[in-house]
LUMBALO-707488 format. One line per field, with one value per residue (C-alpha): residue number from 1; residue in three letters; x, y, z. Coordinates in steps of 0.5 Angstrom, whole numbers, plus 2048, in hexadecimal, padded with zeros to 3 digits. Layout:
BEGIN
resi	c(NUM ...)
resn	c(ALA ...)
x	c(X ...)
y	c(Y ...)
z	c(Z ...)
END
This chain:
BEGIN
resi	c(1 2 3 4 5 6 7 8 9 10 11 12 13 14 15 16 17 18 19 20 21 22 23 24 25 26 27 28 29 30 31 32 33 34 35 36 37 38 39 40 41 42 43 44 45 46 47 48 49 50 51 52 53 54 55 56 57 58 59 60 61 62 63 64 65 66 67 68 69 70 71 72 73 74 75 76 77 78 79 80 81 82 83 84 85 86 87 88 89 90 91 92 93 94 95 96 97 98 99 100 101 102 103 104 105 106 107 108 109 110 111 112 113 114 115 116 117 118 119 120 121 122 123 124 125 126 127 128 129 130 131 132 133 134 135 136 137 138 139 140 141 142 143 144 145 146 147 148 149 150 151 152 153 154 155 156 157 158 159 160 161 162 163 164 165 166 167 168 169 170 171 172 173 174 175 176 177 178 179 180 181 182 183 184 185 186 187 188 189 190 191 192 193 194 195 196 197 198 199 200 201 202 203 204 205 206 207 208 209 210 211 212 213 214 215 216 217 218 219 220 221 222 223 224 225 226 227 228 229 230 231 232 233 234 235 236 237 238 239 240 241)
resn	c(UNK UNK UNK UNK UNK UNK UNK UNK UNK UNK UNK UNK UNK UNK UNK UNK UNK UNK UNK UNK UNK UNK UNK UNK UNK UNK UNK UNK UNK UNK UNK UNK UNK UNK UNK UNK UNK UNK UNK UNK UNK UNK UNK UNK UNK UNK UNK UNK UNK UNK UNK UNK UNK UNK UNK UNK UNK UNK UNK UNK UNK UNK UNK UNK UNK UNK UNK UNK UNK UNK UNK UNK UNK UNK UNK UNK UNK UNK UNK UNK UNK UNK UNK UNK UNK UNK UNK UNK UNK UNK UNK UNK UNK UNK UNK UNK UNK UNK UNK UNK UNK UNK UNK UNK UNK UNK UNK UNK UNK UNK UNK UNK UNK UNK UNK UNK UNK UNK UNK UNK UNK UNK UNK UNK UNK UNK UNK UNK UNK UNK UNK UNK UNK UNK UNK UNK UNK UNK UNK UNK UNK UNK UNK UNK UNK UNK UNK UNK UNK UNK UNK UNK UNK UNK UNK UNK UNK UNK UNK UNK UNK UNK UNK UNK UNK UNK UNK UNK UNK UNK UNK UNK UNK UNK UNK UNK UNK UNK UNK UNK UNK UNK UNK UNK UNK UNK UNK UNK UNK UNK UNK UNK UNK UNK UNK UNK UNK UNK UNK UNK UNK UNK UNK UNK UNK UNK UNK UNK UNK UNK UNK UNK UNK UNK UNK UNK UNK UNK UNK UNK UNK UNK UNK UNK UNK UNK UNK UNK UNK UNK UNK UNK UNK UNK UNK UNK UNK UNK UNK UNK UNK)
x	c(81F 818 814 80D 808 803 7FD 7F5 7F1 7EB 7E4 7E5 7E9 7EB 7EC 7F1 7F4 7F6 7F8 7FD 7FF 800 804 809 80A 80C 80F 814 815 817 81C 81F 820 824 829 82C 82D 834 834 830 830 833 82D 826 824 81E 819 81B 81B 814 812 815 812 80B 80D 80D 807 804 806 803 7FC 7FD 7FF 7F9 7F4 7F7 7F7 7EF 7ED 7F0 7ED 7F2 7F6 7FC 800 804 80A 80E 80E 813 812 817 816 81B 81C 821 81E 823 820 824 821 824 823 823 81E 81D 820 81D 81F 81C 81C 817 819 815 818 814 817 813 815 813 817 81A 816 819 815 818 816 81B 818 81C 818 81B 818 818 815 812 812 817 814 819 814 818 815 816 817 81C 819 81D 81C 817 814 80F 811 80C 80C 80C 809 80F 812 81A 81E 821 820 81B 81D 819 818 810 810 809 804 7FC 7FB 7F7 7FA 7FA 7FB 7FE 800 7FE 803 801 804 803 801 806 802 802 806 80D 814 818 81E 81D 823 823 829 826 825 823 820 81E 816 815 80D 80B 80E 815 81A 820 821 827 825 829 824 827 82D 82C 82A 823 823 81E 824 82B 831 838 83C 842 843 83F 843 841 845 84C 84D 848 846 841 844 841 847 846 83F 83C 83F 843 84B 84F 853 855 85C)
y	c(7B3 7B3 7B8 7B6 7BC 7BF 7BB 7BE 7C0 7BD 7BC 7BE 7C2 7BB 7B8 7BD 7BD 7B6 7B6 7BB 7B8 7B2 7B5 7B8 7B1 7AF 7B4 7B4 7AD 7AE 7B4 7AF 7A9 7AE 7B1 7AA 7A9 7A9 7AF 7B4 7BB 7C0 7C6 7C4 7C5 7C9 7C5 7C3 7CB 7CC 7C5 7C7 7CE 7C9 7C5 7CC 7CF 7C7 7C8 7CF 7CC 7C7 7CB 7CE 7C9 7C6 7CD 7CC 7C7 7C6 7C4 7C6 7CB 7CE 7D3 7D6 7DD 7E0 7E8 7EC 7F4 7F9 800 806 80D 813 81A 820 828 82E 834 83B 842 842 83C 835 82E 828 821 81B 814 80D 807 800 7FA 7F4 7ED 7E7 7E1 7E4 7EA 7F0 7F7 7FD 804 80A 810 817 81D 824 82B 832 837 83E 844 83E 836 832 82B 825 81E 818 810 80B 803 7FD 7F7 7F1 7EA 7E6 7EC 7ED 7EF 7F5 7F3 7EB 7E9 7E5 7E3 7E4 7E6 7EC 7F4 7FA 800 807 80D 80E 806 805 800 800 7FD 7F6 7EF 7EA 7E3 7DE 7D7 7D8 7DE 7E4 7EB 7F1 7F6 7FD 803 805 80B 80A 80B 804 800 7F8 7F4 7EC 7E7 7E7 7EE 7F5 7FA 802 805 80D 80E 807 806 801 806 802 7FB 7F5 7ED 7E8 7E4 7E8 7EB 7F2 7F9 7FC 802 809 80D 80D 812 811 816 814 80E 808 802 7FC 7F6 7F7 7F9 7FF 805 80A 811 817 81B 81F 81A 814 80D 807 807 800 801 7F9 7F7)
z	c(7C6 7C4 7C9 7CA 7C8 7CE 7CD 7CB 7D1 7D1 7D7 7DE 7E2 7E6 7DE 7DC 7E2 7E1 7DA 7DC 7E2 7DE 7D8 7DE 7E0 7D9 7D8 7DE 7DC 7D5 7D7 7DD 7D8 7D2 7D8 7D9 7D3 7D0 7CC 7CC 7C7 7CA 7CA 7C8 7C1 7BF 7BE 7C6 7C8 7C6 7C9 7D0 7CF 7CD 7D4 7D9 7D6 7D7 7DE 7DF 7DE 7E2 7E7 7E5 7E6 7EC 7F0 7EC 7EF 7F5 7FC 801 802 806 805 80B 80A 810 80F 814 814 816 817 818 819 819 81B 81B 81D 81D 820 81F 81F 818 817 819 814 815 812 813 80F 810 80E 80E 80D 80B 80A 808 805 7FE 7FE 802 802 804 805 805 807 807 809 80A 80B 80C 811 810 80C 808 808 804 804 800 801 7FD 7FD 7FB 7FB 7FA 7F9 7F9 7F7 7F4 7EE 7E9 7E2 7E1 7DA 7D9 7E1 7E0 7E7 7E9 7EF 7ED 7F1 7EF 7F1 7F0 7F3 7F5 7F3 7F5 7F5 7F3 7FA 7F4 7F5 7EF 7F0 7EB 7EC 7F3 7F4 7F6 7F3 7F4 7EF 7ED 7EC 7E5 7E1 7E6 7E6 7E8 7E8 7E7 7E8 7E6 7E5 7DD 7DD 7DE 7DD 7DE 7DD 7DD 7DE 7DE 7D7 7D6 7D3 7D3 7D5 7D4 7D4 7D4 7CF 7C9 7CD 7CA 7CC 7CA 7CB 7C9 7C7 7C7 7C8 7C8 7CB 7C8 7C4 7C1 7BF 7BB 7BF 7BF 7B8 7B5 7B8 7B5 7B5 7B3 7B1 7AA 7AA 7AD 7AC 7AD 7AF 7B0 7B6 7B6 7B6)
END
């Protein structure tokens, strides 16, 4: 199958909008031509790879100059706030116990993000203060690295946010403070950032670990036939069959 190639923008605004809107159009037809075909390959080549990746980064500048230059628009989103609380207080002779813990819950048709807030002080000789927050946010996420866009969850204690917006492609994200500790979870991944550094991650693009370190308690093993040892110096040992 021959993929047309994305064209060259030229002139206006309006000019490139219908050249790519065009293209899109052939394309769609071609596509829809070669999937009633009799036979098909059964994954795509190289050279087909890399057109649907020219496809997708065409469509994004479409999408571009339609939200550019476009007359009207209408944009509408439901949001749902729940707010609860629990107070627990102790008093006693030898001092006063407080407890209490907030929670907020938002839910729009984007995401659902929780807020929690947990507070215990102890009243005596002196004060003890335990303060604990943090927040999940699940649904439609941004990686903090490649501003790519997934469903998945983000979970953090003390997870903030600089309180700035960005919008993309009409999509309005809000921004995380930099230097913070959280959790990101995908369906093509996840990953752990320590100090707004990514110390460990797992993508389903490569299928393999990255991680800073690395250390095995017990045993490493090499698929289902070698293991490294330690045992009177490092090296490999066949445990197979």
């Amino acid at each position: 199958m021959i993929v047309e190639l994305p064209p060259r923008l030229q002139g206006s605004g309006e000019q490139q909008l219908a050249a790519l809107r065009d293209y899109l159009v052939r394309l769609a037809q071609s596509l829809e031509q070669s999937s009633g075909a009799e036979t098909m390959p059964a994954a795509l080549s190289a050279a087909e790879k890399q057109s649907a990746a020219e496809v997708r980064k065409t469509a994004d500048r479409l999408k571009a100059l339609i939200l550019k230059t476009a007359d009207e628009v209408e944009a509408y989103a439901d949001r749902k706030t729940e707010s609860m609380a629990a107070r627990y207080v102790a008093k006693s002779d030898y001092g006063n116990y407080y407890n209490r813990i907030e929670t907020q819950v938002i839910q729009t048709a984007r995401q659902t993000v929780e807020d929690y807030r947990y507070t215990e002080a102890i009243e005596a000789l002196s004060t003890s203060v335990t303060a604990l927050g943090g927040q999940i946010r699940r649904g439609v996420i941004e990686d903090p690295e490649t501003h790519e866009v997934h469903l998945g969850i983000a979970i953090g204690e003390s997870l903030s946010f600089t309180g700035q917006t960005r919008t993309e492609g009409g999509l309005v994200y809000d921004e995380l403070t930099p230097g913070q500790t959280l959790g990101l979870y995908t369906a093509s991944g996840w990953q752990f950032w320590i100090n707004g550094m990514r110390r460990g991650w797992f993508s389903s693009a490569d299928s393999m670990l990255h991680v800073s370190n690395i250390v095995a308690e017990e045993r490493l093993q090499l698929a289902s036939d070698w293991a490294v040892t330690t045992d009177g110096g490092f090296g490999l040992r066949y445990i197979g069959a």
